[in-house]
C-alpha positions in Angstrom: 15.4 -21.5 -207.1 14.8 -18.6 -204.4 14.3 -15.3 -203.9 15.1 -12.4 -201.5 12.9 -9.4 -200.4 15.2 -6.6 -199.5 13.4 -3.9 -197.5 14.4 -0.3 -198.8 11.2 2.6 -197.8 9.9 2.0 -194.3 6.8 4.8 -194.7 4.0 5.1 -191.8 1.6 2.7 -193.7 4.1 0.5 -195.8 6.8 -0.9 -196.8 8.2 -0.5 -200.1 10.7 -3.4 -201.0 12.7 -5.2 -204.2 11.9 -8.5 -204.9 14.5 -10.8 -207.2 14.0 -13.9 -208.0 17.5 -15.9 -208.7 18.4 -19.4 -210.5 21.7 -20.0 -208.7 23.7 -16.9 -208.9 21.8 -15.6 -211.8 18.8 -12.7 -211.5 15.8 -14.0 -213.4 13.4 -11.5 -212.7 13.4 -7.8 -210.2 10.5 -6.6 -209.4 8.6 -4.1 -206.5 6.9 -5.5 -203.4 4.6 -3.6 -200.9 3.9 -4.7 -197.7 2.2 -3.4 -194.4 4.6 -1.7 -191.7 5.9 -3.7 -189.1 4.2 -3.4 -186.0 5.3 -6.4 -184.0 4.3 -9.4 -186.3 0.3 -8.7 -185.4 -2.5 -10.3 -187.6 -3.5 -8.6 -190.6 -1.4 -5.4 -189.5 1.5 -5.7 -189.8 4.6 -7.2 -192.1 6.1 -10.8 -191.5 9.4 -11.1 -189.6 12.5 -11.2 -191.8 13.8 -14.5 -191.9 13.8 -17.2 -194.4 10.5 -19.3 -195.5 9.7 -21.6 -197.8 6.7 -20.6 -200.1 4.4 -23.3 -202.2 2.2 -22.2 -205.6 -1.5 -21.9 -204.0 -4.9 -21.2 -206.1 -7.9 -19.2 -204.4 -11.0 -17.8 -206.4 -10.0 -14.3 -205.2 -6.0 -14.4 -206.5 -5.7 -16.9 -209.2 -2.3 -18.8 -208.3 -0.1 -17.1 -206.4 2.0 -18.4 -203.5 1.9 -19.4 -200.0 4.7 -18.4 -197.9 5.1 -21.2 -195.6 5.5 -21.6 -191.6 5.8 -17.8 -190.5 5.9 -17.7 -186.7 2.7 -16.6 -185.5 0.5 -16.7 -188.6 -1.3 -18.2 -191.3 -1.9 -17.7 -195.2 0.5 -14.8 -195.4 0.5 -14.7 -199.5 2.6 -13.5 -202.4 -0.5 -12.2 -204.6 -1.4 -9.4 -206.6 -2.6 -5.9 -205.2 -1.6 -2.2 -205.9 -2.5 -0.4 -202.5 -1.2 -0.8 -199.6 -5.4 -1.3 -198.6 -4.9 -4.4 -200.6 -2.9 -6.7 -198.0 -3.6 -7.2 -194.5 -0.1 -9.0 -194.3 0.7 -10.0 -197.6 3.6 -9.5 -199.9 2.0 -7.7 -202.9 3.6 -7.3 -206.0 4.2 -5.0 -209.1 6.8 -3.6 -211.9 6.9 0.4 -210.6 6.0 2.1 -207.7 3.7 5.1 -208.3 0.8 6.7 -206.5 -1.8 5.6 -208.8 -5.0 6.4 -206.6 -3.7 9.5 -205.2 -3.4 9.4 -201.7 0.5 10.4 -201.6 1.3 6.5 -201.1 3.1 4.9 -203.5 1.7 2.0 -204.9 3.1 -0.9 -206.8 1.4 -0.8 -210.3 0.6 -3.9 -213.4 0.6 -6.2 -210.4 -1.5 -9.0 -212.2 0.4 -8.7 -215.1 3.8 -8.9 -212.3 2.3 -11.8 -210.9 2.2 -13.5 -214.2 5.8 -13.4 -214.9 6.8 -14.2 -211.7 4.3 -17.2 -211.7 6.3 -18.2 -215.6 9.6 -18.6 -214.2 9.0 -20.1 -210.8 8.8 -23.8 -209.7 6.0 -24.8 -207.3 8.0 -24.4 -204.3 10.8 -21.9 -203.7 12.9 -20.3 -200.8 12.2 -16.4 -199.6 14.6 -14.7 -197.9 13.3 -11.4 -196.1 16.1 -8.6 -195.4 15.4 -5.4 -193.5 
């Protein structure tokens, strides 16, 4: 199983992304991602590098399970995990159904994000590939 992240809206304080997960050839499951602009691969500021990782099903008291995306050059604990704001990751790839500016601060946001995270988390084995395209 594996999945690929295909940046789309590069904005000055996000990114706004698809993210499909695939058996084989076949499309399981299309969602939104959000993730922080990239600004050189810097702690906590900034997106990952596109490449392709290998991510493991992780639990924390603050997410629930989500998942770990393994070995990116540089950092640690970068996470795919629920969030709607862009406020809400500090390198993370955060998910949702829609994009929408729920809080109103002309950003879209990625909206039911726990509710995302729970169909993803259905469908997924423990350990999968991501593959990051710009």
């Amino acid at each position: 199983m594996k999945a690929i992240l295909k940046r789309q809206f590069y904005e000055d304080k996000q990114i706004l992304s698809s993210l499909k997960f695939f058996n084989g050839s076949e499309c399981l499951l299309s969602v939104k991602a959000l993730e922080l602009p990239d600004r050189g691969n810097q702690n906590s500021i900034s997106c990952i590098p596109a490449l392709v990782y290998r991510c493991e099903l992780r639990y924390s008291s603050k997410y629930g399970w989500h998942y770990h995306v393994k070995d990116v050059p540089g950092r640690s604990l970068i996470l795919i995990h629920f969030g709607n704001y862009y406020t809400d990751t500090r390198g993370c790839i955060l998910v949702g159904n829609s994009f929408k500016d729920i809080n109103g601060d002309g950003y879209r946001d990625v909206t039911s994000s726990k509710k995302t995270m729970k169909r993803i988390l259905s469908i997924m084995p423990k350990e999968f590939e991501l593959t990051i395209l710009d």
